[in-house]
C-alpha positions in Angstrom: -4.2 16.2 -3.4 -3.2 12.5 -4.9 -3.8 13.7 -8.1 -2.1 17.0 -8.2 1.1 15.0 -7.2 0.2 12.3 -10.2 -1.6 9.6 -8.5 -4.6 8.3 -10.3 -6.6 6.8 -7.6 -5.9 5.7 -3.8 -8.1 2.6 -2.3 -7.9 0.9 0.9 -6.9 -2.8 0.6 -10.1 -3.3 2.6 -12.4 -1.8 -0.3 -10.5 -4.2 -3.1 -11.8 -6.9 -4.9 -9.6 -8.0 -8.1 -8.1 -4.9 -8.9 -3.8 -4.8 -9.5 -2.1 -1.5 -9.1 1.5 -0.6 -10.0 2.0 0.4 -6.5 1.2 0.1 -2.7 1.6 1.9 0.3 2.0 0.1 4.0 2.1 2.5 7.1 1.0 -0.7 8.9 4.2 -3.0 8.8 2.7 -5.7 10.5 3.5 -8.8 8.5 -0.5 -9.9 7.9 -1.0 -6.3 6.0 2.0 -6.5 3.9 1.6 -9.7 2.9 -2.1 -8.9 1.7 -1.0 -5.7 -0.3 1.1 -8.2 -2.5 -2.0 -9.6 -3.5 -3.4 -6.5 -5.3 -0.2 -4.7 -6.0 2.1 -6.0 -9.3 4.9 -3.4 -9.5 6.0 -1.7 -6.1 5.1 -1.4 -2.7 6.4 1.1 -0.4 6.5 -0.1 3.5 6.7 3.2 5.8 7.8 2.3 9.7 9.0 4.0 12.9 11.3 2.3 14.9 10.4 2.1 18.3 12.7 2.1 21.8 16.7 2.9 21.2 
């Protein structure tokens, strides 16, 4: 499905090594998983949250 929609190739940060990509995709937020994303990704990186209580 990536690749239909133009996406090369999709990785978890976990299976990474010294690879850079033009852009990243958090659904974490937590501060400790965006902050390792910056060090793989050189262009963008797209932070997905849901607010929680009012």
């Amino acid at each position: 499905m990536l690749k239909r929609r133009g996406f090369t190739e999709a990785k978890l940060v976990s299976d990474l090594t010294v690879e850079k990509f033009d852009l990243g995709y958090d659904c974490v937020g937590a501060a400790p998983s965006v902050q390792n994303l910056f060090n793989f990704v050189e262009e963008h990186i797209v932070i997905f949250g849901v607010l929680r209580g009012n």
